[in-house]
N, C-alpha and C positions, 0 to 999 in steps of 0.2 A: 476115738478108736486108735490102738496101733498100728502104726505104721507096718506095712508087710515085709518091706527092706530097709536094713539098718540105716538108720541117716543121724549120726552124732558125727559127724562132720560140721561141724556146726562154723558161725562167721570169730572172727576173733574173741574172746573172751577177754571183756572190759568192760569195768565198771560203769553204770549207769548215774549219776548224781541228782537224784530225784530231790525232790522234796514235796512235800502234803503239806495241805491246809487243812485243819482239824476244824473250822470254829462252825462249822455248820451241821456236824457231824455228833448224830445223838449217840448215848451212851445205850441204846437198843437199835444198833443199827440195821438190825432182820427188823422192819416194824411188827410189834406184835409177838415177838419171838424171842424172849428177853436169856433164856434157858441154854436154845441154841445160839443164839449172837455168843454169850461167854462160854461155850463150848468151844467156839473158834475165837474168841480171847484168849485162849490159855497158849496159843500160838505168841502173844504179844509178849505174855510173862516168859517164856521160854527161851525165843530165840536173839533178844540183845545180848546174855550172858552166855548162850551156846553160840552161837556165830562168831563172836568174840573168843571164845574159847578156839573155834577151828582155825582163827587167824593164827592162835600162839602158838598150835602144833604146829602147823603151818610151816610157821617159821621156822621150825628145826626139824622139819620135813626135807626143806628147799635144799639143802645140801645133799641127799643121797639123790636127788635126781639132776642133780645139776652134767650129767652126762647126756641126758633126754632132751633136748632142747626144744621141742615141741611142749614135751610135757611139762618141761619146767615153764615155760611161759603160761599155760593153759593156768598152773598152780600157783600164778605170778596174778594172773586176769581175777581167778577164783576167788584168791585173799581180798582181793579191792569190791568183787560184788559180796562177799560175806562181810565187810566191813560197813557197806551203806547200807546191806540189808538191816542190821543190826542197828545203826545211828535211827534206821524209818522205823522201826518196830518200837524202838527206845522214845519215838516222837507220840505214838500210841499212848504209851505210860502217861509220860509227863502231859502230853497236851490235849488229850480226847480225854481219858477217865481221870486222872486228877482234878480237871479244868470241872468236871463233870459228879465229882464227892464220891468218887471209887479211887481210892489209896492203895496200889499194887504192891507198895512197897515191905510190906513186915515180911511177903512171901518170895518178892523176888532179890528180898537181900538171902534167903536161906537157897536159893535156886543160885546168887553167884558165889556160896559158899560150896557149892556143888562141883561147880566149874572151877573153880581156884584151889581148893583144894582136894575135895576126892577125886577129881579127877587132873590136879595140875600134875605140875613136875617129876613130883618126887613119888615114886613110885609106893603104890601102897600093902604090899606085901615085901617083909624083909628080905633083903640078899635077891630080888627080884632086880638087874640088869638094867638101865634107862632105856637101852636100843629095843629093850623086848617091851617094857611098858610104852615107847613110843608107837611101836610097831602095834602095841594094845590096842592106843587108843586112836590111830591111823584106821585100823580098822572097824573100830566103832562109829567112826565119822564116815567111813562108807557105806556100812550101814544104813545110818540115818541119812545119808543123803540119799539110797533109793527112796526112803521113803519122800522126802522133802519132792523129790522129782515127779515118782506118782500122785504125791497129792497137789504137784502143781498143775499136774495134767487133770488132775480130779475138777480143780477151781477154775481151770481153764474150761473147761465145757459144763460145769454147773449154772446150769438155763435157769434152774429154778429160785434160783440167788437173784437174779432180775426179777423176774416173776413174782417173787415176793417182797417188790421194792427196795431191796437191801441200799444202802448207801451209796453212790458209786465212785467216794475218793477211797471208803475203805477195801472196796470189790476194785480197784485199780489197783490198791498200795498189794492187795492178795493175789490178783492177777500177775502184775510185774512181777513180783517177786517169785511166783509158779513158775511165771518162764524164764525167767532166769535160772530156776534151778534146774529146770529142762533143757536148757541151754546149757549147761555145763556138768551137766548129769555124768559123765562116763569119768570127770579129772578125779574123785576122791577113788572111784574106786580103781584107776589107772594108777593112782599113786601107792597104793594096798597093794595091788602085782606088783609093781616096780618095787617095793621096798622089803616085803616079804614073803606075798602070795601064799601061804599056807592055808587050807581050806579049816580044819580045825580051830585058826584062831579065828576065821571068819564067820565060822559058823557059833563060836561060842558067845563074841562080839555082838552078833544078831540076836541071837538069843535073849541076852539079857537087854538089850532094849527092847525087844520083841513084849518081854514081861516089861519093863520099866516104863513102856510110852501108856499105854491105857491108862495106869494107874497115875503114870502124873498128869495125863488129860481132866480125869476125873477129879481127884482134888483138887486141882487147879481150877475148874468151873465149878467145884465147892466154895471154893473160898472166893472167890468172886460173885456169884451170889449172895453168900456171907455179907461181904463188905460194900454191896448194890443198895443204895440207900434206898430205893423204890423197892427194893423186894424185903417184904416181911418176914421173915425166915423162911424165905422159899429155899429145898437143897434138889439140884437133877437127881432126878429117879433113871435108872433102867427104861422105863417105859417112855420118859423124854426125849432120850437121844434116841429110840428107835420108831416115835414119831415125827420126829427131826427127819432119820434118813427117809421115811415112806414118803416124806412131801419132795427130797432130794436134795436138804439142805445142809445135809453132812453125808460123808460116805461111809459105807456100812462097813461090820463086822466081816462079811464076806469078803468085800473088797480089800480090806487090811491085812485080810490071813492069805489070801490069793496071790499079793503083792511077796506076801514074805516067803509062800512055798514056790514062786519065780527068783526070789533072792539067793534062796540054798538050793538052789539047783549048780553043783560043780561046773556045768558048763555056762552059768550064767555070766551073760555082760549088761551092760546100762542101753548100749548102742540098739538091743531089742527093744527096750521098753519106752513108751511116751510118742512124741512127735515133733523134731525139734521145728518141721515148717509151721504146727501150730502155734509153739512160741514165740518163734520171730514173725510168724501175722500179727501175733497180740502186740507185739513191742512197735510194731511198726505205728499200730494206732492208741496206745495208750498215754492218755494224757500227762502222765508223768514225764514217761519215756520219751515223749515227743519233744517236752517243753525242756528236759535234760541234754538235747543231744540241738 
């Protein structure tokens, strides 16, 4: 549940130095549930080449707040946990499902052609400004980070991920990383006011990831599937993932559109949404986290 009074006051924002051991860890890690497990794989294929990518805006972010000294440090903490986020998800690839005859690689070399170039540097409409394409994509990254925050809060009290014996280095590596994005939930979009707060381009921003995420969810546990040496041409149906959600082993349609019509509310901040004490309970005792610090 949320919190009733804001609390994004959160403890210093600093990177964790985790690391996972994969070699015990099946390639259906919901046992039984091979459809949903790479429903929440397509999180793996995604987020090394997009975390990686918030680093390099990041980086040419750091200068227009370098007046904020709060916030520039928060956006100093932020780049270091989106970089190990990224190196642990990148360990997923190479060391769970390759180790395991699932090859992620034909699709997530076309996901960092995504990040590198349609969405790198150089702006993709002519005579289109650098400061206005950065400002583009600053906002597009606040975006996705309410989401990344809500659905750490999601993974964070998902009971029935235990319940259905899910794994529990890969339910840590998903947990940690929930709350850490809960934990630092308010700097993307603190950085978006600070740099040009416009609510039009924040809303057109959302928007198109709004349409963009479903759809690269979906392919994305297509083609994992696809390339699932144990599955016969099996492709997720509609009727899959919303047997998934009914058991609570992914969050639903509702939950996602709910998230977004709290997002384009003009009065919205991050500081409402999640619980940053649930996250640092999780940090406190998560195996990673613990063995990191």
């Amino acid at each position: 549940m949320n919190d009733p009074v804001p609390d994004e006051r959160h403890p210093v924002i600093a990177p964790r130095r985790v690391r996972f051991d994969w070699s015990d860890t099946p390639l259906h890690w919901i046992p039984g549930e091979p459809v949903a497990t790479h429903f929440i794989n397509v999180l793996h294929l995604l987020l090394p080449a997009g975390e990686r990518w918030f680093v390099r805006v990041y980086k040419q972010a750091l200068p227009l707040v370098a007046g904020d000294e709060r916030l520039h440090a928060e956006v100093r903490g932020f780049m270091g946990q989106e970089a190990v986020h990224a190196y642990s998800h990148q360990g997923v690839l190479d060391r769970q499902m390759r180790a395991r005859g699932l090859d992620p690689r034909p699709l997530t070399a076309r996901i960092e052609w995504l990040f590198q170039t349609l969405l790198g540097d150089r702006p993709p409409v002519p005579l289109l400004p650098r400061r206005a394409w950065l400002n583009a994509r600053i906002g597009i990254i606040a975006g996705i980070e309410h989401y990344t925050a809500v659905l750490g809060q999601w993974i964070l009290e998902a009971r029935a991920l235990d319940a259905a014996g899910a794994d529990p280095t890969m339910l840590d590596l998903l947990r940690w990383h929930g709350a850490e994005e809960v934990e630092h939930r308010s700097v993307a979009f603190d950085v978006y006011q600070h740099v040009s707060g416009a609510y039009w381009r924040r809303f057109i921003a959302f928007l198109a990831g709004v349409v963009a995420m479903p759809l690269a969810v979906y392919l994305g546990a297509v083609f994992l599937c696809a390339q699932d040496p144990t599955l016969k041409g099996v492709r997720p149906r509609v009727r899959d993932y919303r047997r998934a959600v009914r058991k609570g082993l992914l969050p639903s349609n509702r939950f996602m559109i709910a998230a977004a019509r709290r997002y384009l509310r003009r009065d919205f901040h991050p500081s409402r949404e999640c619980s940053t004490r649930l996250a640092t309970a999780y940090l406190t005792t998560s195996p990673a986290a613990r063995a990191a610090s």
